[in-house]
C-alpha positions in Angstrom: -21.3 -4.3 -0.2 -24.1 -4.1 -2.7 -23.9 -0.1 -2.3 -20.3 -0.6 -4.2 -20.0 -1.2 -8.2 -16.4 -2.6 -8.4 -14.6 -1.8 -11.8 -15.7 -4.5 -14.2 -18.3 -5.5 -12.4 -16.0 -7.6 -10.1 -17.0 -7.2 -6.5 -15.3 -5.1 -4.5 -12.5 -6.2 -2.2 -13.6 -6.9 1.8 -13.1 -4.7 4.6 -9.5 -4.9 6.2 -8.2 -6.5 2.4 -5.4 -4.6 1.2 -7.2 -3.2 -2.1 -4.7 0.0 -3.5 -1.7 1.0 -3.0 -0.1 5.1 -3.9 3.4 6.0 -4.0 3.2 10.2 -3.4 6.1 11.3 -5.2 7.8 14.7 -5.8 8.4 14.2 -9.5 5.7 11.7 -11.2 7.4 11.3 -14.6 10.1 10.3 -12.5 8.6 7.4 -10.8 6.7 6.0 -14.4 10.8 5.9 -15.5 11.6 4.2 -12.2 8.9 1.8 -12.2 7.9 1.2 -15.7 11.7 -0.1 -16.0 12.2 -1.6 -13.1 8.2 -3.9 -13.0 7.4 -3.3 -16.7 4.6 -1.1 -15.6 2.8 1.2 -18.4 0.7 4.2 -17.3 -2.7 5.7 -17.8 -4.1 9.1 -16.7 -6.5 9.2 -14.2 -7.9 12.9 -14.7 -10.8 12.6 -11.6 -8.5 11.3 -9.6 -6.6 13.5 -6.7 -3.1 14.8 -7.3 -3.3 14.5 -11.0 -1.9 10.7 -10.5 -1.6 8.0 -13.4 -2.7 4.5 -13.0 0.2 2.0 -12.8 -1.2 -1.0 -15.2 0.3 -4.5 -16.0 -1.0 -7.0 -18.3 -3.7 -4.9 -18.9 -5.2 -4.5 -15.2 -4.2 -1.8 -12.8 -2.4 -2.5 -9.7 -0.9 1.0 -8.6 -1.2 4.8 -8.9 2.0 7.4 -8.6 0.8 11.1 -7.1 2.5 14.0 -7.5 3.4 15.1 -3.6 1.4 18.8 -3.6 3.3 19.8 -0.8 7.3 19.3 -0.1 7.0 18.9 3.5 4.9 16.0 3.2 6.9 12.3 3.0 7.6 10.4 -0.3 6.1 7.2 0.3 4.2 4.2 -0.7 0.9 4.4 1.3 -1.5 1.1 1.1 -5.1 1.3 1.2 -7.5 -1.3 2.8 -10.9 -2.0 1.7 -14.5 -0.6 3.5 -17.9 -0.8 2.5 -18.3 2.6 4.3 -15.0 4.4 5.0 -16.7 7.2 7.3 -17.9 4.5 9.5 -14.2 3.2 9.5 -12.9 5.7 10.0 -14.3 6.3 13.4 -14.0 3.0 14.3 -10.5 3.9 14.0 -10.6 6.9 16.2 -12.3 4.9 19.0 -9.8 2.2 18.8 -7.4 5.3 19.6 -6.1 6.2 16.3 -6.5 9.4 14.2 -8.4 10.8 11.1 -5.7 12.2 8.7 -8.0 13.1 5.8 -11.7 12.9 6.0 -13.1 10.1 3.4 -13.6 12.5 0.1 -15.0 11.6 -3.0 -12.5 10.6 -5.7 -14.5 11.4 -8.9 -17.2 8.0 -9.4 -14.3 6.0 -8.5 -14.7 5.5 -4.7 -13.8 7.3 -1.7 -10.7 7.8 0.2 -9.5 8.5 3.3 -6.4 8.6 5.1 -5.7 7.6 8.6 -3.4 6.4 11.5 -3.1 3.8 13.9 -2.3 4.7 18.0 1.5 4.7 17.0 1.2 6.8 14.3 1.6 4.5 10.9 -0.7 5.8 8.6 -2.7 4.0 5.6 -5.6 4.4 3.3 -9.1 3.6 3.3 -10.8 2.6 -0.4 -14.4 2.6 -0.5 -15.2 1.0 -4.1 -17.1 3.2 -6.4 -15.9 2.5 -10.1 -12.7 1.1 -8.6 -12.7 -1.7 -6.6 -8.7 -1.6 -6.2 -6.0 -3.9 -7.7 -6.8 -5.8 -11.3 -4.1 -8.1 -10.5 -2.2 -8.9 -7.4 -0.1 -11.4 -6.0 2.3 -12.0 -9.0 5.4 -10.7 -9.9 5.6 -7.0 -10.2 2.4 -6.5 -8.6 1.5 -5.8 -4.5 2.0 -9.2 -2.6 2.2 -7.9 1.2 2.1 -5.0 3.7 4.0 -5.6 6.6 3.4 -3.3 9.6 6.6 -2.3 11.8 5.8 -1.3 15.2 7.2 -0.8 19.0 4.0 -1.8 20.2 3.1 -5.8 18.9 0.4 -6.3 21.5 -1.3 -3.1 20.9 -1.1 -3.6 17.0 -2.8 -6.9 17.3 -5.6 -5.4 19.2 -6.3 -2.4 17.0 -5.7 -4.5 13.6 -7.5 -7.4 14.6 -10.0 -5.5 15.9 -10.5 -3.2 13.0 -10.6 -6.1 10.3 -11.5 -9.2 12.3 -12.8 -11.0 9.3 -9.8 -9.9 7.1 -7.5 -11.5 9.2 -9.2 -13.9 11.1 -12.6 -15.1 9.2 -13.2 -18.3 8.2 -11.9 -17.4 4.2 -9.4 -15.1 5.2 -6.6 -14.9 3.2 -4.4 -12.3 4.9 -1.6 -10.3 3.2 -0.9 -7.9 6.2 1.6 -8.9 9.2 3.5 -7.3 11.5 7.4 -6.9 12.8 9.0 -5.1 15.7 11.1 -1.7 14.5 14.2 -3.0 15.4 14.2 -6.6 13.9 15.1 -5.0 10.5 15.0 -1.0 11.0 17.4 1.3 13.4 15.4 2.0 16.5 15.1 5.3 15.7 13.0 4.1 12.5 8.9 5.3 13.2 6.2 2.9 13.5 5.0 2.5 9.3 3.5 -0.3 6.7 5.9 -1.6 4.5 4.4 -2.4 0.9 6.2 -5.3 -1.0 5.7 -6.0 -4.4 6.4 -9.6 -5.4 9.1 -10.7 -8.0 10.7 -14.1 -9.2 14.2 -13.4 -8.7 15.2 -11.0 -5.5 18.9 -10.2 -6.2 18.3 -9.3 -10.2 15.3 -6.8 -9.2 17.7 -5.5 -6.9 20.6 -4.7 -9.2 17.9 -2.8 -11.8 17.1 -0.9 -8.2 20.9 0.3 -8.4 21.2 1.0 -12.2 17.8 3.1 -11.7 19.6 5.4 -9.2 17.6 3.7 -6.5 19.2 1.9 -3.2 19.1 -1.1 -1.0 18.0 -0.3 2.2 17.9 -4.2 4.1 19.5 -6.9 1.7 17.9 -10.0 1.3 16.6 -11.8 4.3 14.6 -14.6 5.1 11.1 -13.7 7.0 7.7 -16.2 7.3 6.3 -15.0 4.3 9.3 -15.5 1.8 12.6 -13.8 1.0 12.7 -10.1 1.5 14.8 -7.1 0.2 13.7 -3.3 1.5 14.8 -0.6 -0.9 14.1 3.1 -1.9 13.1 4.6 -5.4 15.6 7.4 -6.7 13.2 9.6 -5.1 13.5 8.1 -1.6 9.7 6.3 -1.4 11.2 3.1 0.4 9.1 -0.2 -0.2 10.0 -4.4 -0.6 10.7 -7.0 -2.8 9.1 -10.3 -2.0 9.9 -13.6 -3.5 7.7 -16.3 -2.1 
């Protein structure tokens, strides 16, 4: 990873590490209401990056971005983005292992390269390659990303693609992983499509969840207990669904 200069000159976040994470929304000014209210987030423009999005920032370090959705048919979502050294490469690593190229990996102004893609069921996510930006500032704390978790039909064949895709991520001797997994119907109607779930961390579950409500937001899944802490899965007023996770 000595290619990558990592904002601050931090080093850039492994490959397979959850690293970004973009809510594309229909109405931006929106979501900095929504979320600056409901996480205490303020907001900087990011002019080179795609979309015309702003930088979500707490306690001075960035830990999100909110895109205006270009095009209506296209979902409102939260959409995490896992680190590379070299997203082309990646990328068709992922194609071999039987999953699709959404977006080619593109330049992002000097602050990395992107690229979206898919897994063999369909969930899609984000590759970062670190330019400028290495990803999050701060993570792991309250109103901050503290998990993805990846529902799917198919557990086995998640396993194999993930863990072969970011072996060390999940796996290595100092892995630290962030990322699991869940059948579709343990918490979703069966109808639900394979996705990744992105939770943002908080101290107290059923108070975020009321300022969810009074925002115009909804509760999708009330609280429940799962391996990795205490869970809520709610929707933005714009319909971008993500978590609440209280360790």
């Amino acid at each position: 990873m000595a290619e990558n200069r990592a904002s601050a000159g931090e080093e850039a976040y492994g490959e397979g590490v959850a690293c970004w994470v973009e809510a594309q929304l229909p109405d931006v000014a929106a979501g900095k209401r929504f979320y600056g209210e409901l996480f205490g987030w303020t907001f900087e423009d990011q002019p080179t990056a795609r979309g015309g999005s702003v930088w979500a920032v707490r306690d001075g370090a960035p830990v999100a971005a909110l895109a205006h959705k270009a095009d209506g048919r296209m979902p409102t979502v939260w959409t995490v983005y896992f680190a590379t050294p070299d997203a082309q490469a990646l990328a068709v690593r992922v194609q071999r292992a039987g999953g699709q190229i959404v977006t080619e990996p593109l330049p992002v102004g000097d602050l990395g390269r992107a690229a979206l893609v898919a897994d063999p069921e369909g969930a899609v996510f984000g590759l970062w390659q670190a330019g400028s930006h290495r990803g999050f500032g701060k993570r792991h704390e309250p109103g901050t990303f503290a998990w993805t978790e990846l529902y799917t039909r198919d557990t086995e064949g998640a396993n194999n693609f993930y863990g072969g895709l970011f072996t060390d991520a999940l796996f290595g001797p100092d892995a630290e992983p962030d990322f699991g997994r869940a059948p579709v119907s343990d918490v979703f109607p069966p109808e639900m499509p394979p996705h990744l779930l992105v939770h943002f961390g908080t101290d107290d579950c059923d108070a975020v969840l009321e300022t969810v409500r009074q925002l115009g937001g909804r509760v999708q899944a009330p609280p429940f207990d799962a391996s990795y802490g205490r869970v809520a899965v709610v929707t933005d007023n714009q319909g971008a669904s993500f978590a609440l996770l209280q360790r």
